[in-house]
C-alpha positions as CSV (number, residue, x, y, z in Angstrom):
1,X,-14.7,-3.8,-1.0
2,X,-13.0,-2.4,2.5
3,X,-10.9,0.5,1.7
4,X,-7.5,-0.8,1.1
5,X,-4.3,0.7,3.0
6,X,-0.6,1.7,1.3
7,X,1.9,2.8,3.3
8,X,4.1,5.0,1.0
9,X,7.3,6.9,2.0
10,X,8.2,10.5,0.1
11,X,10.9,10.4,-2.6
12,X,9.5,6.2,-3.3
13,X,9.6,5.6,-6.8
14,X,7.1,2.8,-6.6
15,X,5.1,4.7,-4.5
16,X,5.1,7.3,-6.8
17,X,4.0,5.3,-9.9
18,X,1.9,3.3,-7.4
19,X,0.1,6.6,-7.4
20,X,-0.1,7.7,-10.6
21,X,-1.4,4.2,-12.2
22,X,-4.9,4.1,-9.8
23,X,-8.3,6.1,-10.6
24,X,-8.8,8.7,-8.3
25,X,-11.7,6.6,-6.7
26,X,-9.6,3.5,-5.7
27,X,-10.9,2.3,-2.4
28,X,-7.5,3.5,-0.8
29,X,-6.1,5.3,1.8
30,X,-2.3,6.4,1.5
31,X,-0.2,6.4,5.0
32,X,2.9,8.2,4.9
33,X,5.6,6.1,6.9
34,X,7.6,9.0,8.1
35,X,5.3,11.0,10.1
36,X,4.4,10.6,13.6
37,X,0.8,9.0,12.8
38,X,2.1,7.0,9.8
39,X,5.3,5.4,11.8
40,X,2.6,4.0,15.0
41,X,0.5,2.9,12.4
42,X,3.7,1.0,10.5
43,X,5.1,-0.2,13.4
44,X,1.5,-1.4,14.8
45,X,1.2,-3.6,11.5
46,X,4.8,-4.6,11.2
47,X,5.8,-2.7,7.8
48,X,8.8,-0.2,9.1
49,X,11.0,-3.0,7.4
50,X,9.3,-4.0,4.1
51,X,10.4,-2.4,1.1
52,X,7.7,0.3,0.3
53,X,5.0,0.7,-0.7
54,X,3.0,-1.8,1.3
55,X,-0.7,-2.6,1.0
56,X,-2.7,-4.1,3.8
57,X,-6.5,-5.6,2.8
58,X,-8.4,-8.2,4.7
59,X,-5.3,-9.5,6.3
60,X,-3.7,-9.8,3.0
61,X,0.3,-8.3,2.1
62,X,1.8,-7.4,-0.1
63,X,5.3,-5.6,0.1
64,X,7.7,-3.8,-2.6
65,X,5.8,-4.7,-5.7
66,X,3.6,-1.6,-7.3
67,X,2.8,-3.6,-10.1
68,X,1.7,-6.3,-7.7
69,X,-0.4,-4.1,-5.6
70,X,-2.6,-2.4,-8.6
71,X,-3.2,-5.8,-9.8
72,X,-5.2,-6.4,-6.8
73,X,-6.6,-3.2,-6.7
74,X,-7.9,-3.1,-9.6
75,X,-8.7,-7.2,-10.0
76,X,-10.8,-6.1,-6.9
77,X,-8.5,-8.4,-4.5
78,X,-8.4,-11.4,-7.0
79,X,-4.4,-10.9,-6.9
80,X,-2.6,-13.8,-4.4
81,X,-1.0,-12.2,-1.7
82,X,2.4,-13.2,0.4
């Protein structure tokens, strides 16, 4: 599986528990939305106005749901996405 990408803000609840609830070797790479880097990146993919966090994989979306999100994680991307 391609390494999957969260955008996460600080102070996020979800993102937070988002956080807490993978194994340390989830295929993921975290992008903080408020610095310089993280906001092109946002912007570039259209997320500065989801509610956080956001995962991107293989074109799929999903916004606001952490629950939602390590589903598909950990389901390996079995998860239906929006």
């Amino acid at each position: 599986m391609k390494d999957i990408t969260i955008f996460t803000k600080p102070g996020c609840e979800k993102c937070d528990r988002l956080k807490g609830s993978l194994p340390d070797d989830a295929p993921v790479s975290y992008i903080d939305a408020t610095t310089v880097k993280g906001m092109a990146l946002a912007s570039y993919h259209e997320v500065l106005k989801e509610n956080f966090p956001v995962m991107l994989h293989d074109g799929n979306k999903i916004a606001g749901e952490w629950i939602k999100i390590r589903r598909y994680i950990l389901g390996a991307g079995d998860e239906g996405c929006a």
